[in-house]
N, C-alpha and C positions, 0 to 999 in steps of 0.2 A: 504494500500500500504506500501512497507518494503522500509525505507529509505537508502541511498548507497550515500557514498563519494569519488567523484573520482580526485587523486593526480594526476596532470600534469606535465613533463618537458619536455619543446620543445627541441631540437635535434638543434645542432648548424648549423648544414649544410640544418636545414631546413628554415631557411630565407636571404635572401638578404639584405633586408630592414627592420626597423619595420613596414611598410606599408602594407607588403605581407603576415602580421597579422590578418586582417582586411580579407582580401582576402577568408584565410585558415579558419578562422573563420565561415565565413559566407557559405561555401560549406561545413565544415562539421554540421552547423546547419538545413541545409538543407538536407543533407544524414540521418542523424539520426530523420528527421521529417519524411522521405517519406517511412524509414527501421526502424524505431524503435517506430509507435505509441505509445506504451507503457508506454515507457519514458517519465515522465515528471520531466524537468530542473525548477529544485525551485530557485539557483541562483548559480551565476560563480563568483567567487574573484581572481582578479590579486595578486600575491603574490612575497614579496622579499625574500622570504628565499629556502628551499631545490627544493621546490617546484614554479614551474610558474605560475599554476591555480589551484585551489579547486573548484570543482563545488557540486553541493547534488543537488538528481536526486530521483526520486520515480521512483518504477515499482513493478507489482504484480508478474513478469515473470522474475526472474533470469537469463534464458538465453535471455532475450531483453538488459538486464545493459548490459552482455556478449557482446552481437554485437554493442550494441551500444562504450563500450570501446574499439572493433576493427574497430569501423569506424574513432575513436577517432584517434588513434595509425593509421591507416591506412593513411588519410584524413588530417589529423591535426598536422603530423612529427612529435609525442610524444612517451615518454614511462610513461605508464598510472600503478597506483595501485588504485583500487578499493575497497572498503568493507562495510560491511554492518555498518550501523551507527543506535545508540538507540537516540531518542530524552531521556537530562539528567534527564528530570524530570520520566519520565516510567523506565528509568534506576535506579532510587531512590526508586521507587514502587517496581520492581523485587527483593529489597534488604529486601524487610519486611518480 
């Protein structure tokens, strides 16, 4: 499976509360179970800087990361970047 890092910032007009976090969270983990098999969520990190969330996501289908970062965007009030990621140690083997 080819590993993928996807950058998050939520959208100011997309909450009320931070409660309604929680909320948005849980429907889009639910959208991208029932539309994006494929995808498996390795882990999500709350983040203070450019970025709101970093998640790393496996899929062997390019166009599944694809939907699943517009259910993201769609679901989740964000604007997403995505891309493929090398774990560093295979990244140090490609160099030999």
């Amino acid at each position: 499976m080819a590993t993928y890092v996807m950058l998050s910032k939520l959208l100011p007009e997309a909450l009320q509360s931070p409660a309604d976090l929680k909320k948005i969270a849980d429907t889009v983990s639910q959208k991208i179970k029932s539309e994006c098999p494929g995808v498996q969520w390795k882990s999500s990190y709350a983040t203070m800087g450019r970025f709101d969330v970093v998640d790393v996501i496996e899929a062997d289908d390019p166009a599944e990361v694809e939907k699943a970062a517009m259910i993201v965007r769609t679901y989740g009030h964000v604007i997403t970047e995505t891309m493929p990621g090398t774990p560093w140690r295979q990244f140090l083997e490609h160099l030999k």
